[in-house]
N, C-alpha and C positions, 0 to 999 in steps of 0.2 A: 787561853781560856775563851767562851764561847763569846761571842758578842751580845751583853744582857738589851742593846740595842737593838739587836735585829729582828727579832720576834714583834716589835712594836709595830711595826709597817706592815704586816702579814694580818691580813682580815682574823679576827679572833676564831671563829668557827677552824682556822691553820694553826691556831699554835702548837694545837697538842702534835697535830704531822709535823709541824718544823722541830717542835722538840725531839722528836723518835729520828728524823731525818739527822738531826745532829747529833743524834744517839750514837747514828749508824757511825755518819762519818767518823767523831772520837775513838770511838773503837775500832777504825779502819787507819788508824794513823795520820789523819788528814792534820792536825797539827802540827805534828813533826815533819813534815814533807817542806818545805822551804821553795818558795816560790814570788816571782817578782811583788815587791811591796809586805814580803811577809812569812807567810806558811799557806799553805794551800787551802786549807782553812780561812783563812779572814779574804783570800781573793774568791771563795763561792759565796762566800757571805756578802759580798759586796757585788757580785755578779747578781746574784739573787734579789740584794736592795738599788740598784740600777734599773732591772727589771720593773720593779714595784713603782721605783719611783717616774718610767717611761708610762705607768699606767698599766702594764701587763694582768694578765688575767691570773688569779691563785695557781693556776694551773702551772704555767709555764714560769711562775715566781719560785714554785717548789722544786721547777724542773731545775733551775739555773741554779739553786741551792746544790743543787745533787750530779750536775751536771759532767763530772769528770770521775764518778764512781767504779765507771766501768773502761776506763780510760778511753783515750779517743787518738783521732791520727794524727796528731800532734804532742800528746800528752800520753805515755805509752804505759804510763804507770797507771795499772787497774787496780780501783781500792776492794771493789768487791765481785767476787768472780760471776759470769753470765747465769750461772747454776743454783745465783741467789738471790734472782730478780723477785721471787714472792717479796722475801725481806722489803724490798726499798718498797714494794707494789704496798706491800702493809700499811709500810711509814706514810707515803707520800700521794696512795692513790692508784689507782690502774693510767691512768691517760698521763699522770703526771711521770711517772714509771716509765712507760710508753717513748715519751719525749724526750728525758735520759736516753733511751737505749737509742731512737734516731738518732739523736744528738754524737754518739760514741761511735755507731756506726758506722758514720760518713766517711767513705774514701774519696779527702778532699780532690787528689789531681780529678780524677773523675767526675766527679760531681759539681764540685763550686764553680765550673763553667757553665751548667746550665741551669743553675738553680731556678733562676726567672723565667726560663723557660717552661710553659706548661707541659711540653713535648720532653723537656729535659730529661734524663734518667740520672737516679741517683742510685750509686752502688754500696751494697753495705760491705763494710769493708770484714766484717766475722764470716760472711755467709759466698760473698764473691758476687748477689744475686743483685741485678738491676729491679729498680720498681719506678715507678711514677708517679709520687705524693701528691697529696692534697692541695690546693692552695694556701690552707691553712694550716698545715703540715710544714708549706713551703716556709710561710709566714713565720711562724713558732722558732724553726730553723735560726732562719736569716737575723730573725730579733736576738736570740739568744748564741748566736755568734758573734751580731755586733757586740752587745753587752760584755762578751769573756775578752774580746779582743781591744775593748774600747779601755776595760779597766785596765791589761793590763799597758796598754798606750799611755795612758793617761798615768801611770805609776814609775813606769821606766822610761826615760830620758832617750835610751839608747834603741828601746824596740822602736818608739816614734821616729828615729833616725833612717833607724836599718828598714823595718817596715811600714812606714806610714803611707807612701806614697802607692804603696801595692792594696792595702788595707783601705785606702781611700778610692783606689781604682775598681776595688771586689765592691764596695758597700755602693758604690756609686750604680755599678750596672745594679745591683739588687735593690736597688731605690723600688720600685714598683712593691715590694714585698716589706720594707720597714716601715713602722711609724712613726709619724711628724716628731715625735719627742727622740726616737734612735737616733735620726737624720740630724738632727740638729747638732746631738749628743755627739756624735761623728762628726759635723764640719765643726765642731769649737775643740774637741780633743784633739783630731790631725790637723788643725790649724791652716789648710791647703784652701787653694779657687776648687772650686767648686767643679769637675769638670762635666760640661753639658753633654748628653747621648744624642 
């Protein structure tokens, strides 16, 4: 069931988008999907309220809600096909939409090496095509990756094992691009020294 919680954090002017966003989701199976801490469902809900709670902007709060709709390169299971982006664009906005689709697009080997770089290219992984995002772009990114990877760190025992060390090394060079609340949120989940660039 939906989290009657999570709609409270969401500026009122979002609820009625976070309600169609969760429309979308239920109807796409995102509860039955089973994933670290739960179903796939209560981890965007809490990705989403991570977000909110680092201060994020409604924008990329709805993004992180929606965030593995169109699956992404880690997460291969697409809820809802590229052919139905009006839909989410409905629910959630054009720019919040938008940041979904970046977010799903990333072909990480290629890209999460020069995310911080303004020269960086990032390749979408549907299209094949290099581009050179925004700063803000970059920002949106890096925030709501730490957020999906932080929860699920902070939920599984064993990904903080297996990956924490590599997760603390990525967030570390994209320090330039997170906010003071990611950052923190990041050295209290992976629990590591801190390492200096």
């Amino acid at each position: 069931m939906v989290d009657s919680d999570h709609a409270a954090i969401v500026r009122m002017g979002d609820v009625e988008m976070t309600a169609e966003a969760l429309a979308i989701l239920q109807a796409a199976g995102a509860e039955g999907i089973e994933h670290p801490g739960g179903t796939l469902l209560a981890h965007l809900q809490r990705v989403s309220d991570l977000l909110a709670s680092w201060g994020a902007r409604s924008v990329l709060v709805s993004a992180g809600l929606c965030h593995a709709l169109y699956g992404t390169d880690g997460f291969p299971v697409a809820l809802l096909d590229l052919g139905r982006r009006a839909e989410l664009v409905e629910a959630i906005g054009t720019e919040a939409e938008a940041l979904v689709y970046f977010y799903a697009s990333c072909d990480r080997k290629s890209s999460y090496r020069g995310l911080a770089d303004s020269q960086g290219a990032f390749v979408d992984r549907f299209t094949g095509a290099p581009m050179y995002p925004s700063l803000e772009a970059r920002r949106d990114f890096a925030e709501l990756t730490a957020a999906n990877e932080l929860d699920i760190a902070a939920i599984s025992p064993e990904v903080r094992i297996r990956y924490g060390a590599d997760l603390l090394d990525l967030f570390t060079r994209w320090r330039p691009l997170l906010s003071e609340p990611a950052w923190a949120h990041c050295r209290s989940v992976l629990d590591q020294p801190i390492h200096k660039n």
